[in-house]
C-alpha positions as CSV (number, residue, x, y, z in Angstrom):
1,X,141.8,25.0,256.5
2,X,140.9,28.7,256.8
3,X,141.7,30.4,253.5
4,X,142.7,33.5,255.0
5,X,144.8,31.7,258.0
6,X,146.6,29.7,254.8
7,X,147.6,32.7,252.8
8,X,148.9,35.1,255.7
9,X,150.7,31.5,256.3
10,X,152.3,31.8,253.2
11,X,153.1,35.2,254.0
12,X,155.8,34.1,256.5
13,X,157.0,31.8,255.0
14,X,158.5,27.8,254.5
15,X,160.9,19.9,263.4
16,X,160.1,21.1,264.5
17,X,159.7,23.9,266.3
18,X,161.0,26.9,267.4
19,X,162.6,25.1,270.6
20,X,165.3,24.3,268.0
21,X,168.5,25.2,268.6
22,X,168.9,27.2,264.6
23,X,171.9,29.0,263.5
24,X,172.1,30.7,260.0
25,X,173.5,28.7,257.2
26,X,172.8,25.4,260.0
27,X,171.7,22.5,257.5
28,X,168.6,20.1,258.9
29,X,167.4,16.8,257.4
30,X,163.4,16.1,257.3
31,X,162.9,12.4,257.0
32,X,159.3,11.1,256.3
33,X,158.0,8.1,256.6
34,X,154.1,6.6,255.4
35,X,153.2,3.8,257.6
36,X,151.2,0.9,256.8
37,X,148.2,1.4,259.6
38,X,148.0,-1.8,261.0
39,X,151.7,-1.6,261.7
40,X,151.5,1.3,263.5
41,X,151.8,0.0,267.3
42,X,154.9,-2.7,266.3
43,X,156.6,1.0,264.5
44,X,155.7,3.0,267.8
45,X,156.9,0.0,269.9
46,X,160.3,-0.2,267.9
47,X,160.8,3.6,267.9
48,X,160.4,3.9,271.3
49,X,162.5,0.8,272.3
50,X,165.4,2.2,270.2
51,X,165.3,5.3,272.2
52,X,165.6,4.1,275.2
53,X,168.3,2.1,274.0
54,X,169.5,5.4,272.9
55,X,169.3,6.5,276.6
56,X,171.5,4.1,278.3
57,X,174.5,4.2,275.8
58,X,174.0,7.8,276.7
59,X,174.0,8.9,272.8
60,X,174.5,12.9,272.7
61,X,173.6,15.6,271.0
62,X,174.6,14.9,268.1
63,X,171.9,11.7,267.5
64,X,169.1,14.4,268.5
65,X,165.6,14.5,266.6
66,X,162.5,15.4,266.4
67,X,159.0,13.8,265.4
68,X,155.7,15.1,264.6
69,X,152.7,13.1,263.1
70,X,150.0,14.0,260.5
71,X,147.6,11.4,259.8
72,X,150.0,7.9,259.2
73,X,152.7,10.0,258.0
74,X,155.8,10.9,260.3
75,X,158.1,13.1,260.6
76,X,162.0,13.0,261.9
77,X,163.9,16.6,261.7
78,X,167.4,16.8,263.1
79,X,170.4,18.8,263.3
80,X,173.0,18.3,260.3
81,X,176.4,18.3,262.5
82,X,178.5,19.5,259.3
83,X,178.5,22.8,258.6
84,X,178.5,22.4,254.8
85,X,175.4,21.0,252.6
86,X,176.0,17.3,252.3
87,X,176.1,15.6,249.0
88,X,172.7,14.0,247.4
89,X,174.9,10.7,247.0
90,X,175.7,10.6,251.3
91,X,172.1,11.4,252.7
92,X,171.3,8.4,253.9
93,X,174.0,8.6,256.2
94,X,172.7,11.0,258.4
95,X,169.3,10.0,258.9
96,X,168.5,8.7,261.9
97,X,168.5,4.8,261.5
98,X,172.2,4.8,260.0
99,X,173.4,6.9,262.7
100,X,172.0,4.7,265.9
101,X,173.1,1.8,263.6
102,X,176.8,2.4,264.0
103,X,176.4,2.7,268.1
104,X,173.4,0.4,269.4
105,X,173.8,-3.3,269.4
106,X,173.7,-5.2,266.5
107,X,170.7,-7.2,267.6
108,X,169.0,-4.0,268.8
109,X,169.6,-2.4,265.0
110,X,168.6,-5.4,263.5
111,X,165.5,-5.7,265.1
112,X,164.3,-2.7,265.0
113,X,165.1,-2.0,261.2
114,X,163.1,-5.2,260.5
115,X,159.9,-4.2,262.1
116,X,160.3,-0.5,261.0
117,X,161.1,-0.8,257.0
118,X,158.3,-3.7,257.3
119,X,155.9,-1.0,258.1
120,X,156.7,1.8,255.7
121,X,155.2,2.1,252.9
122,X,157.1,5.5,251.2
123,X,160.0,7.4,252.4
124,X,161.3,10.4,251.4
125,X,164.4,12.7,252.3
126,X,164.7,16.0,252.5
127,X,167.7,18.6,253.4
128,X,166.5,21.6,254.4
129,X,168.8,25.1,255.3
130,X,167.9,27.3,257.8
131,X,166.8,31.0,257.0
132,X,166.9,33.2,259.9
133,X,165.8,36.0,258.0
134,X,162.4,34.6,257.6
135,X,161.9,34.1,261.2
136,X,159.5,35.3,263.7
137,X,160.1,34.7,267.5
138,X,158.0,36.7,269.9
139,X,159.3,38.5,272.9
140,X,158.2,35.0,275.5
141,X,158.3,31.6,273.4
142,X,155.7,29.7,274.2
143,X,155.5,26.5,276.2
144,X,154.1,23.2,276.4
145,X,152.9,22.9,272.5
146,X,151.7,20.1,271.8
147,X,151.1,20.8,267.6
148,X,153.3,22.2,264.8
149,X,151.8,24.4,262.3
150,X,153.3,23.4,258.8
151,X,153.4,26.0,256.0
152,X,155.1,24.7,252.6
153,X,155.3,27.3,249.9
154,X,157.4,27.4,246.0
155,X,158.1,31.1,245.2
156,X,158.2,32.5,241.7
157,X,161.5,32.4,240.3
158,X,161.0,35.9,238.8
159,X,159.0,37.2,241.8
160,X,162.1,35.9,245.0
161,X,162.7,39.8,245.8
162,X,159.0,41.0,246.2
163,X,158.5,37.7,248.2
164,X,161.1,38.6,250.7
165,X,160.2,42.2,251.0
166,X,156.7,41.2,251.6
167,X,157.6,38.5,254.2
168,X,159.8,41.2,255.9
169,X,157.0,43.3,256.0
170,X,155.0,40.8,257.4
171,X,156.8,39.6,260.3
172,X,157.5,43.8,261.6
173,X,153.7,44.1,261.7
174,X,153.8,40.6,263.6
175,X,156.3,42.0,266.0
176,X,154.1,45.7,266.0
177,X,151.5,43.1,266.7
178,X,153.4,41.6,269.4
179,X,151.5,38.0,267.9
180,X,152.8,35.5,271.0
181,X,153.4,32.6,268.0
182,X,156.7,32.0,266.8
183,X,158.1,30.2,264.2
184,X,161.2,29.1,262.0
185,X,161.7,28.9,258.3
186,X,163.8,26.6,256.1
187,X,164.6,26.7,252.7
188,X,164.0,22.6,251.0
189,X,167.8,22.5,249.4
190,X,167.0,19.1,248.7
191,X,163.7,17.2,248.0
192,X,162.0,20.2,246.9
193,X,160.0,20.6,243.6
194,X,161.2,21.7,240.2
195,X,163.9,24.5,241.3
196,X,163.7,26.0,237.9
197,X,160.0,27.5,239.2
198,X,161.3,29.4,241.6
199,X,162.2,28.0,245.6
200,X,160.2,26.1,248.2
201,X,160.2,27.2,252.1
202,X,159.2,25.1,254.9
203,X,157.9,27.0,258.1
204,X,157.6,25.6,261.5
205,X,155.0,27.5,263.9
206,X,154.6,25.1,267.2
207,X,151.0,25.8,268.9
208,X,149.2,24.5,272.5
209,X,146.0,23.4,271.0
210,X,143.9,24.6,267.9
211,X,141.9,27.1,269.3
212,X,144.5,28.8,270.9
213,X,145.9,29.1,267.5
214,X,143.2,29.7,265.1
215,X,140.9,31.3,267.2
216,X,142.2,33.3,270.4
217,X,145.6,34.8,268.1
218,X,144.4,34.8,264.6
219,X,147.2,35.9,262.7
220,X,145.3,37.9,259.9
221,X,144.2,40.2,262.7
222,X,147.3,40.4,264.2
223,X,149.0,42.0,260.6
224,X,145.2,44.1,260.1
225,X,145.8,45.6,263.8
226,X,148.8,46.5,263.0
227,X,149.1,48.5,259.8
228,X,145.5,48.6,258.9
229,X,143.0,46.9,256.8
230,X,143.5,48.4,253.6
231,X,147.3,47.9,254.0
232,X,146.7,44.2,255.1
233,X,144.8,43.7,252.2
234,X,147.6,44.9,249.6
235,X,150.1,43.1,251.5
236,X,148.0,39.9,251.1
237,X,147.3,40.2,247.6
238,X,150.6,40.8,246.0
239,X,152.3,38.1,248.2
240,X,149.7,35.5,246.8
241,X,150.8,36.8,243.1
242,X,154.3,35.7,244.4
243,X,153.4,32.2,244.9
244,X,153.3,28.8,242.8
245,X,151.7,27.2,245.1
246,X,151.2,26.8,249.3
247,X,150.1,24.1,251.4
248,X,149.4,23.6,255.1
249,X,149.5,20.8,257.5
250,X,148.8,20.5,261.4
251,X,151.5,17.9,263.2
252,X,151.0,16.2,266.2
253,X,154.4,16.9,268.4
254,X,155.9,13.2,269.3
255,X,157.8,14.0,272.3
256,X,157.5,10.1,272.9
257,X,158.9,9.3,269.5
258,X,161.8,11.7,269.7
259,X,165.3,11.7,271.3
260,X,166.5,14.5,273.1
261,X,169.4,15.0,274.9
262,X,167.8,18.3,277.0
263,X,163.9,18.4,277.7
264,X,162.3,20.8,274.8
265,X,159.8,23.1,276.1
C-alpha cells in the first residue's frame, strides 16, 4: 500500500459503503468471519441459499446487510434497528444468523448454521456508531463499485481535538477539490482496542476498480491542489503525530453474499 495514499487515509478518518442509508448517532454491527479455505464454496453455497430463502418469506428491511471480502476473511455490516447502543451481553442477537433464525425454517436454519460455523475458523463482533461529521460525500456518488476502501485508525487520547480539526480540514480541501470518492466514518464502540489509548475509527470509501482509485483520483493530490503543497505537507505531518496506529485494507463488495431489500448502487 502506498504510504502516502495510507496516511491521507488516516486523515479522514475510521459496509459498507456510502450507499448506506446513515443517520447520526445510527448504531451498525460489523461481524467478521475467517473461513477455513477449503470450505469456502459449501459457506458461499449456504450464504447464498439462506438468502434466497430470505427472499421468498419476503424478510424486510430490517434483516438487511452487507458483505465485503478480503482474502478468506468476510465481512457482514448491518443497520442496528434500536436507536440506543445495545448491551455487550445482547450482541449476538442481532447479528445476522440469530435474526434469520427466528423467521426461516427450522431445517433451513439448521442447515445452514451447520455448514457455516463448520467453516469458520475466528469470529469477531464489532458495534460500531456512525459519525457524520467525519464524512465526505461528493456532489454525484458514484456507481457500480465493485471494492471498499477500508481505513482503520486509534487516535491519541490526548491528541482527539487536533485529530478532528485536522480531519475537518481535510475533507473542505476534499470538497475545494471536488475529489468524486466518497466515504463514511464509524467510530468502533465495541470491539475496538484498548480505549484508554485514545479511540478507533473505521472508514468506508467504496471504489470501481483500483486504478480508478489509486491512480486516476489520488487523494494526496486532491488535498495538494487544493490548499497547496506546503500546507498539504503540514496538514499531513501533524495528523500522523495524532495517530497510534492506522491500517488499510481493500474489500471485495459481495453483492451476491448480501441481502438487500432495495438494489444498492
Amino acid at each position: 500500500m502506498n504510504k502516502s495514499r495510507l496516511l491521507i487515509m488516516s486523515l479522514v478518518t475510521l459496509y459498507c459503503s456510502v450507499a448506506l442509508a446513515t443517520e447520526e448517532g445510527a448504531f451498525y454491527l460489523l461481524e467478521q468471519e475467517e473461513i477455513d479455505m477449503a470450505r469456502t464454496p459449501q459457506y458461499e453455497e449456504s450464504v447464498r441459499h439462506a438468502i434466497a430463502t430470505a427472499r421468498q418469506s419476503r424478510l424486510g428491511v430490517a434483516f438487511e446487510w452487507q458483505t465485503s471480502q478480503h482474502g478468506n476473511t468476510y465481512y457482514y455490516l448491518s443497520r442496528l434497528q434500536s436507536p440506543q447502543r445495545p448491551p455487550v451481553s445482547n450482541i449476538e442477537t442481532h447479528t445476522h444468523a440469530h435474526k434469520l433464525a427466528t423467521h426461516l425454517d427450522r431445517d433451513v436454519i439448521n442447515k445452514f448454521l451447520s455448514i457455516t460455523a463448520s467453516a469458520v475458523r475466528e469470529r469477531k463482533l464489532f458495534v460500531l456508531e456512525h459519525t457524520p461529521e467525519f464524512d465526505y460525500l461528493p456532489g454525484e456518488p458514484l456507481t457500480n463499485t465493485k471494492f471498499n476502501y477500508i481505513d482503520i485508525v486509534q487516535v491519541h487520547a490526548s491528541r482527539v481535538t487536533e485529530f478532528k480539526q485536522a480531519t475537518k480540514r481535510t475533507i473542505a480541501a476534499l470538497g475545494k477539490g471536488a475529489y468524486p470518492i466518497g466515504f463514511n466514518t464509524f467510530q468502533i464502540i465495541e470491539g475496538a482496542p484498548n480505549t484508554t489509548n485514545g479511540p478507533s475509527y473505521y472508514l468506508i470509501s467504496p471504489y470501481i476498480t483500483r486504478s480508478h482509485f489509486y491512480e486516476k483520483h489520488p487523494l494526496v493530490d486532491t488535498v495538494i491542489q487544493a490548499i497547496g503543497k506546503t500546507a498539504a505537507l503540514d496538514l499531513f505531518a501533524g495528523q500522523q503525530q495524532n495517530l497510534v496506529s492506522g491500517h488499510s485494507f481493500d474489500h471485495i463488495r459481495r453483492f451476491d453474499l448480501s441481502y438487500q431489500v432495495t438494489v444498492p448502487p
